[in-house]
C-alpha positions in Angstrom: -39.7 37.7 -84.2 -40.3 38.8 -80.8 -42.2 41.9 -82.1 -44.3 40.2 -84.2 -45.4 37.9 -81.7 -46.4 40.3 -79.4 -43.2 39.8 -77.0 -41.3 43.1 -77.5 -37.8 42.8 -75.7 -34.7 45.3 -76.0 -32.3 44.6 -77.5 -30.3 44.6 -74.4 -32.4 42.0 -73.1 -31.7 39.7 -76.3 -28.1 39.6 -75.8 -28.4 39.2 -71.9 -30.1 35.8 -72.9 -27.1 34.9 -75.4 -25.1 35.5 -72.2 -24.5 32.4 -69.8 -26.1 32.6 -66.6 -24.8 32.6 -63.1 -25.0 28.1 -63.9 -22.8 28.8 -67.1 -26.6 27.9 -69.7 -27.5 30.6 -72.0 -31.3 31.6 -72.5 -31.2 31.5 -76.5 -28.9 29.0 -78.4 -26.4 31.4 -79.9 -22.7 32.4 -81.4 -20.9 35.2 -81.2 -18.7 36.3 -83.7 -16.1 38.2 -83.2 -15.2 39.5 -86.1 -18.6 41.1 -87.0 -19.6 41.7 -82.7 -23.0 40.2 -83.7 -24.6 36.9 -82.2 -26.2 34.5 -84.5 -29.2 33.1 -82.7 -30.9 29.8 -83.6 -34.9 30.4 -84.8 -35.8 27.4 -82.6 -34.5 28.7 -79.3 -36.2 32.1 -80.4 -39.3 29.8 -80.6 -38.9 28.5 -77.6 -38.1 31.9 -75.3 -40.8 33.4 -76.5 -43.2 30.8 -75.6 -41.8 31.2 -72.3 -42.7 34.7 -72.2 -46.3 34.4 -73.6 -46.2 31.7 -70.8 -45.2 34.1 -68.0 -47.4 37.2 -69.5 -50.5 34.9 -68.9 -49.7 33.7 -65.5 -49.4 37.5 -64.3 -51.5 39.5 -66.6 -51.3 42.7 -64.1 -49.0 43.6 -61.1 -50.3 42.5 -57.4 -51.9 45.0 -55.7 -50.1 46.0 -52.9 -51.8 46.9 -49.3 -53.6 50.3 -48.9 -51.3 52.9 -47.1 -51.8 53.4 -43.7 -53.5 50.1 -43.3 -53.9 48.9 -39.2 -51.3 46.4 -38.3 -52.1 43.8 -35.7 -49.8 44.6 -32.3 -48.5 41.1 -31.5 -47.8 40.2 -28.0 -44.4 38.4 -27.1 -43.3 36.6 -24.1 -40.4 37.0 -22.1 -38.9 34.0 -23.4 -40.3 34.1 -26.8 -38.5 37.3 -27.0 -35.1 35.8 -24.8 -35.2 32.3 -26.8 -34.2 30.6 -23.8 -37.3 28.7 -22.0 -36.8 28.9 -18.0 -35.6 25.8 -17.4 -32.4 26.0 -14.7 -30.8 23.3 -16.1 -31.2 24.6 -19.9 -29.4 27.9 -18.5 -26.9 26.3 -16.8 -26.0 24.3 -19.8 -25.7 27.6 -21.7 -23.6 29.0 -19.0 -21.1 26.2 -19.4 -20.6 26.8 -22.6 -19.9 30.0 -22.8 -17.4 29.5 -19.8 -15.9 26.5 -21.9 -16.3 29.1 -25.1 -14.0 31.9 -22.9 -11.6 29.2 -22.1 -11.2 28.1 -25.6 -10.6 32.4 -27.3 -8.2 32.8 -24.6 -5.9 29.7 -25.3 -6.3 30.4 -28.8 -4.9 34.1 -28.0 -2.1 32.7 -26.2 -1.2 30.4 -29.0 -1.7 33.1 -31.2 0.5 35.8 -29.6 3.6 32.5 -29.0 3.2 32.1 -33.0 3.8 36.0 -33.3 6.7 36.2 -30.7 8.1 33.5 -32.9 8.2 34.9 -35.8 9.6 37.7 -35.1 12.5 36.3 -33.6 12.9 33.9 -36.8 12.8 37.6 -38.8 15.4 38.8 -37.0 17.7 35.8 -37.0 17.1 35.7 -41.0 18.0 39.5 -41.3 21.2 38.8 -39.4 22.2 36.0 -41.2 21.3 37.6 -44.7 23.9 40.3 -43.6 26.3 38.1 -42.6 26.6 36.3 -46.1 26.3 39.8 -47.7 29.6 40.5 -45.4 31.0 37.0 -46.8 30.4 37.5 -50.2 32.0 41.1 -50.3 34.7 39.5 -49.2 35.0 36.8 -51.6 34.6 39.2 -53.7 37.4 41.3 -53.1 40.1 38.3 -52.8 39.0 37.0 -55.9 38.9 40.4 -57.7 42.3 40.3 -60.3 45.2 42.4 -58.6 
């Protein structure tokens, strides 16, 4: 059908459209069967892709042109602020200034935090590895005093 409209597609490309889409909707209405590995497409959403294709082929009958090689670029002038972001207005900078002191501030307590949570933990490991062999120790010995004689 698509040959014979003038819309020659792979094959490849036909069962791409039977595939959903990154939104989960299919291209062509279609059902796969597994038994035979063959989709079984519906005529009308056939129909309706390849109108969308004669569609497309008429809006761009030919590929853009693209700029000749070698062609002279405009050099474009830019200001030291431009280039900086920051205007020169002291009290703009100053503002800035604060907050990347408050910013500091703020990664080092979080470090601190951080490296108490870590202390922590490992000290909770350690107190669960000693208990662990402790009941190991008890249980051995349950073991052997209820073992028959």
């Amino acid at each position: 059908m698509f040959e014979t409209a003038g819309v020659a597609r792979t094959e490849r490309s036909v069962i791409n459209w039977c595939q959903p889409n990154r939104q989960g909707i299919t291209r062509l209405d279609s059902y796969y069967d597994p038994n035979e590995r063959k989709y079984y497409i519906t005529p009308q959403s056939v129909e309706a892709v390849i109108q969308e294709e004669v569609q497309r082929a008429k809006k761009s009958p030919e590929m853009p042109t693209s700029e000749d090689f070698r062609s002279p670029v405009a050099h474009v002038k830019h200001t030291r602020t431009a280039a900086t972001g920051v205007a020169s207005d002291p009290q703009r900078i100053q503002e800035l200034e604060r907050e990347n002191f408050d910013l500091k501030i703020t990664n080092r307590a979080k470090e601190i935090v951080i490296e108490r949570m870590q202390k922590e933990r490992d000290g909770l490991i350690e107190k669960l590895l000693v208990s662990s062999r402790t009941v190991g120790q008890l249980e051995t010995k349950l073991n052997r005093l209820e073992a028959p004689k």
